[in-house]
N, C-alpha and C positions, 0 to 999 in steps of 0.2 A: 528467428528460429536458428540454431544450432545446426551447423553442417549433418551431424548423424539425422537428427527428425526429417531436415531438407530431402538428404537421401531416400528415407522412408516417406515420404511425402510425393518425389520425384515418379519412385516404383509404383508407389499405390493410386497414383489419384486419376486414370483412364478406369480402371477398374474400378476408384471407390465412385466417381460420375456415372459409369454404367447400373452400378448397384442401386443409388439415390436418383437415378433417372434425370441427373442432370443436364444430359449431352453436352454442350463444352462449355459451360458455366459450373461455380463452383460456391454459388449463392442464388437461391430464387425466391425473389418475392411470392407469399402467400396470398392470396385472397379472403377478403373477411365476406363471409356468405351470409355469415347470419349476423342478428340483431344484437346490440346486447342486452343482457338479463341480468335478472339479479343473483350474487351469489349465494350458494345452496348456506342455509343459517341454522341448520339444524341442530350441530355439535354447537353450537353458542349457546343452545338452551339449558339450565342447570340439568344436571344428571338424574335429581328425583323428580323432575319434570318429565322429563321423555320416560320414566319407569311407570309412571300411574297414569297417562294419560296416550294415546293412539292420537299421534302428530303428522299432516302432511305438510309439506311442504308445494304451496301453491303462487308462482310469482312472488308479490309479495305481502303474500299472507301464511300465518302459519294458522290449519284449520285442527279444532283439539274434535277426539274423538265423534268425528263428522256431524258435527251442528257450530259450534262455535268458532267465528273468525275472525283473527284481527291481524293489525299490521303487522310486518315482523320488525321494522327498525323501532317504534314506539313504544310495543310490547318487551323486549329486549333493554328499553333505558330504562325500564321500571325496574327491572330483575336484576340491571349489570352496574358497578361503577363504572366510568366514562373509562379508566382506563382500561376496564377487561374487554368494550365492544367492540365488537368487530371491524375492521377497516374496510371500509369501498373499494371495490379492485375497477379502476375504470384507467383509461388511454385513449389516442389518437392515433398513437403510433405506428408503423410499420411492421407486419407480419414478414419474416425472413425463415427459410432451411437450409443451413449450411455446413459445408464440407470442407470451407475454408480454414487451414490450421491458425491463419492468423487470428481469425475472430473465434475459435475455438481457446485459443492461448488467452484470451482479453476478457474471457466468462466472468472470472470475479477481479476483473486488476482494476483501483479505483481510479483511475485516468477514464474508467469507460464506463464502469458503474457505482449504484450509490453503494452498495454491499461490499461486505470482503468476504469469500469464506475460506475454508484449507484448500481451493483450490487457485488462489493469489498465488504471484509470482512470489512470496516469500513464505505460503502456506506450508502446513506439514504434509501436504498432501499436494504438495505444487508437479511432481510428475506424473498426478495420474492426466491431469489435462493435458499435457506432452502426448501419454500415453494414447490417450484417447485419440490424437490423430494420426497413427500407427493401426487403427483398428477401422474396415472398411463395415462394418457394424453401427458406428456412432456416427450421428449427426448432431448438430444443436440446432434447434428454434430458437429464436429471440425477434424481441419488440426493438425496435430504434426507432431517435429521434425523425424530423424530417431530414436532416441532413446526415446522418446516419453516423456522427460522430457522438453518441451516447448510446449503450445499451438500457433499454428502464425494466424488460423481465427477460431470462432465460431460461431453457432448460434441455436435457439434453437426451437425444431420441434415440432406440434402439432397436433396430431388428435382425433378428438372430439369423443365421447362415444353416442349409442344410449341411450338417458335416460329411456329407458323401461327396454331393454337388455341386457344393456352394451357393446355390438359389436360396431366393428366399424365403423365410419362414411366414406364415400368415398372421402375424403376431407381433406387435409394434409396442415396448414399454417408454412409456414417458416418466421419467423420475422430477422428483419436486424442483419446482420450481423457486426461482428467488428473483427478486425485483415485484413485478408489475406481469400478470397474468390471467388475464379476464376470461373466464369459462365460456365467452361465445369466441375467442380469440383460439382456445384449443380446440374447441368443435371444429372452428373450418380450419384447421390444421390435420385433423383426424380427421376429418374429408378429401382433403392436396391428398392426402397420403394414400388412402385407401383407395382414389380415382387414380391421379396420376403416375404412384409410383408402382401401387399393384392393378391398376386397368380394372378395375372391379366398382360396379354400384357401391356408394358409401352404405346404402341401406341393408346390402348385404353382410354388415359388420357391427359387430356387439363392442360399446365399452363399459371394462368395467373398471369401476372404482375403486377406490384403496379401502373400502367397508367390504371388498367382494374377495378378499386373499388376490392380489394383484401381483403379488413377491413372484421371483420368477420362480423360483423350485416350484410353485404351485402346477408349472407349466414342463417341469423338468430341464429346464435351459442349463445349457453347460457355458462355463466361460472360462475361457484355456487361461488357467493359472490363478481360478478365482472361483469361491464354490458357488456362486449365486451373483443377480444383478441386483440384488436387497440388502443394503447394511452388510454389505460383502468388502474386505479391506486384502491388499496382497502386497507383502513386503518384500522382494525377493533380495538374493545376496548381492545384487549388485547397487542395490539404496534404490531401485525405484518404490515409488508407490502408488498401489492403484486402490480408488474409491468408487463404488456403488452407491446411490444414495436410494429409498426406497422408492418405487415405482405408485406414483398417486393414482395414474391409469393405463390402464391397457388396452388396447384397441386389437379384437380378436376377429376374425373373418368365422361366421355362424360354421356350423359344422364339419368343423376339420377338428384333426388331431395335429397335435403339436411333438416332435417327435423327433429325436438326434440332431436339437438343436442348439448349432454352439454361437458365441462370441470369440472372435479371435484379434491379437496383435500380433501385428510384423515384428516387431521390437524385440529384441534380445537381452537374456539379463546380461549378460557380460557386457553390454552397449557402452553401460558409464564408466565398467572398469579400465574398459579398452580406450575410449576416449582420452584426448590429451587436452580436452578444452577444457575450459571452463567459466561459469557465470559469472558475469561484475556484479557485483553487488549493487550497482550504482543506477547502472543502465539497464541491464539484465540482458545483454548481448551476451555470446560465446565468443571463449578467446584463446588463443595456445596459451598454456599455464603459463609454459617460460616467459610470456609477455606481460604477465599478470604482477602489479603490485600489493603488497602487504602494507594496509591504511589501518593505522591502530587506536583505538578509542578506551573510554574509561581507563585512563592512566597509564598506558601500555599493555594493558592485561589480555585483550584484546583484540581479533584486528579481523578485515574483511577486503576480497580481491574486488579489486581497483583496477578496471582497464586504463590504460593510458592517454586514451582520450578525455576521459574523465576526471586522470589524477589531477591537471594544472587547480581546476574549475572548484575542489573541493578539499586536497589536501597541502599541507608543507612539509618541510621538512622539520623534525624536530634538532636543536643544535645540540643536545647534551647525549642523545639516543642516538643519533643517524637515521631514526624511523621517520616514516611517512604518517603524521596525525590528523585528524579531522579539522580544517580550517577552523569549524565555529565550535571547537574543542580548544582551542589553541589559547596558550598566553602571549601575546605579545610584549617584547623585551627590547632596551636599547643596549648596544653594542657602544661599551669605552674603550676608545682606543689609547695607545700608550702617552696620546699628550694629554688625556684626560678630555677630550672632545666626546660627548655623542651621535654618533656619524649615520647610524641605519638601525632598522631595529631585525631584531629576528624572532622565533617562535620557538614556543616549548608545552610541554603539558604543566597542568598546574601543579601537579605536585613535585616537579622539579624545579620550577619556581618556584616553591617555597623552602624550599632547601638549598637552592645554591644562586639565587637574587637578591640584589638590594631595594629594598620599597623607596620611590623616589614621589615626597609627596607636590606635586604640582599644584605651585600658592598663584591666587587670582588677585588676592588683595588683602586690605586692612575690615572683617565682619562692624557691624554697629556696638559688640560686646566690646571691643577692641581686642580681638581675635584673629586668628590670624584663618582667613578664608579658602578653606581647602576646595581647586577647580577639579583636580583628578587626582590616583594613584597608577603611579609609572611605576616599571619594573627597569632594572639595566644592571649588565654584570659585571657593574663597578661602581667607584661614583665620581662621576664628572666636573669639572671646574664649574659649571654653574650652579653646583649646590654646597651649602655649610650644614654644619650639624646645630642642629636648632631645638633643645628641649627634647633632648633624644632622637630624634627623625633628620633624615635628608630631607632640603628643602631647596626649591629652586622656583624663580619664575617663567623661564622656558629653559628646558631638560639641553636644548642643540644653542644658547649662548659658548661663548669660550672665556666667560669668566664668570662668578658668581657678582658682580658692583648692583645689577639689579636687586637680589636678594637680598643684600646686603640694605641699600635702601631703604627696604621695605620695614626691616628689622628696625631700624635707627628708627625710622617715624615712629615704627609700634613701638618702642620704649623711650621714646619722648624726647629723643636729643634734640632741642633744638636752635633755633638761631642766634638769641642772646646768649648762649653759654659759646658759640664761635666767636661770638663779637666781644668780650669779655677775655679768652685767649687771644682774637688779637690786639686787643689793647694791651696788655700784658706783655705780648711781645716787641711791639712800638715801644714801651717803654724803655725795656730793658735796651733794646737798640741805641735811644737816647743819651741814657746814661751810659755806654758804653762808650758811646762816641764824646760822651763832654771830657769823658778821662783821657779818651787818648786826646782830644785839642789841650787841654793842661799839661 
């Protein structure tokens, strides 16, 4: 997390403990109270189904017009293709309520879960989760594994502030969930809450569900810098961005009014003007800009900040640009030096590779066509004593010899030179030696 959040995090989080009724923990394991059950299949059923006929929903049976009953998963395969049914929402996993901004930052980052949505560390909507732990208002629920390095569902809890007092409201929105969230997994969540964090009987408290108007304007909730907790988006001038998603259920304490109540953030729009950090692209750390490198991809057009921790591990340097480009964006090239040697290679983008390199083709051998057997294509910004020009191309059998005699070889077999036509020259030359020598003894 970002120095400025830390700071906001620093201030807020005695108060946002007291609010969430943490006392010095800043994550508490839920209890699962009840059983699991099936989930509600109603909305699965076609639309002129539920119009002509009076449907309950019983366990798991769906009963029509109070006489006839039958299963709802067997009923449902007759009606659905396989791919419209409904999925099984079932786990093992660990019920958590947290105020932690680290596992608050990790809701959609796929190192943690199977999901990504806009609120991923590269989402368009990647600073409302920032936001959100600036705000003594929000908590997140989430399932984890046994060892608590995977999220499998979250979602993320709210209850609104009196704006005179700052107490709290009697009034708790749960917005939709993603991953893995089993309806007896939110009942005893919507019981933690109701017991432990307002001291009050769970039985004393209504939920309703997203069929009952659940949006907060329903309830009049205000939320500083945002009209509603329902499909509510706030852009402000300084690029943050905050999201609402809509509230599936709400959990209401029976006969109260609900009344001047807000959501609030510590956070300031000028926060990211004022800041001098900023994100690696890499890591997703914060960094003083001035530290920061410019890593450039798709052909230099391009480029994204690169902390220096990260530069070695991921980019190079380009030789024709001076820029820093993406390793596994890169062309590798050999460097000819003035005696015609290949000594090291260096890197470039490909399109200046194909503008200011020599294709260097790397021959293996003699193919069975009697061809000549290509093992690679080499780049280098020249061309080296171990290659000749060969039917238009460079050719070479290794790019770092310091002479081409290998090549050369290769070429002589492939066009046939061979051993009686030596033995034929030197007999020829014997000769003439012969006779040259009979003249001078005469």
């Amino acid at each position: 997390m970002c120095r400025i959040y830390q700071e906001y995090w620093n201030n807020l989080r005695k108060r946002k403990q007291s609010f969430w009724v943490m006392g010095n923990e800043i994550t508490k394991k839920v209890p699962i109270i009840y059983p699991s059950e099936p989930e509600p299949l109603m909305d699965a059923l076609p639309r002129e189904i539920r119009i002509a006929n009076k449907i309950v929903e019983e366990a798991n049976y769906f009963i029509f017009n109070g006489k006839k009953k039958v299963r709802k998963i067997p009923f449902l395969s007759q009606l659905l293709p396989k791919s419209k049914m409904p999925k099984e929402e079932n786990t093992s996993g660990q019920l958590f309520l947290t105020i932690d901004p680290e596992w608050i930052l990790r809701c959609s980052d796929r190192m943690y879960t199977s999901w990504q949505s806009c609120f991923a560390p590269d989402g368009c909507y990647h600073f409302s989760a920032k936001e959100y732990t600036t705000s003594i208002n929000i908590a997140m629920a989430m399932i984890t594994n046994s060892d608590m390095t995977k999220i499998i569902g979250r979602k993320f809890v709210f209850i609104p502030s009196d704006g005179y007092d700052g107490t709290r409201k009697a009034i708790v929105f749960f917005a939709k969930h993603y991953g893995t969230f089993p309806i007896h997994y939110q009942r005893s969540l919507s019981a933690y809450i109701a017991e432990s964090i307002f001291g009050s009987n769970k039985d004393n408290w209504k939920i309703i569900s997203k069929e009952d108007d659940c949006r907060a304007e329903e309830d009049k909730i205000y939320v500083v810098d945002v009209s509603n907790v329902g499909n509510a988006s706030f852009i402000s001038g300084g690029g943050k961005s905050i999201w609402f998603d809509d509230s599936l259920f709400v959990l209401r304490k029976k006969g109260t009014e609900i009344e001047n109540a807000i959501i609030s953030f510590d956070s300031e729009e000028s926060d990211e003007e004022d800041s001098n950090e900023v994100e690696c692209d890499h890591c997703g750390d914060y960094f003083d800009a001035d530290e920061m490198y410019n890593v450039y991809y798709n052909n230099n057009c391009d480029y994204n900040l690169i902390c220096g921790s990260c530069l070695d591990d991921i980019a190079v340097m380009d030789e024709f640009t001076g820029n820093y480009i993406y390793l596994d964006e890169a062309v590798e090239f050999w460097h000819v030096n003035s005696r015609g040697v290949a000594s090291h290679t260096r890197y470039t983008t490909e399109e200046c590779a194909s503008f200011n390199l020599t294709e260097i083709h790397l021959i293996g051998g003699i193919r069975n066509d009697n061809e000549l057997w290509e093992d690679d294509l080499l780049y280098a910004d020249g061309v080296p004593n171990s290659c000749i020009e060969y039917n238009g191309e460079y050719v070479c059998v290794d790019i770092e010899d310091t002479d081409d005699s290998a090549i050369m070889e290769l070429i002589k077999e492939l066009e046939g030179e061979d051993d009686d036509e030596d033995e034929e020259e030197s007999e020829e030359v014997v000769t003439e030696a012969l006779e040259e020598q009979r003249t001078t003894d005469s």
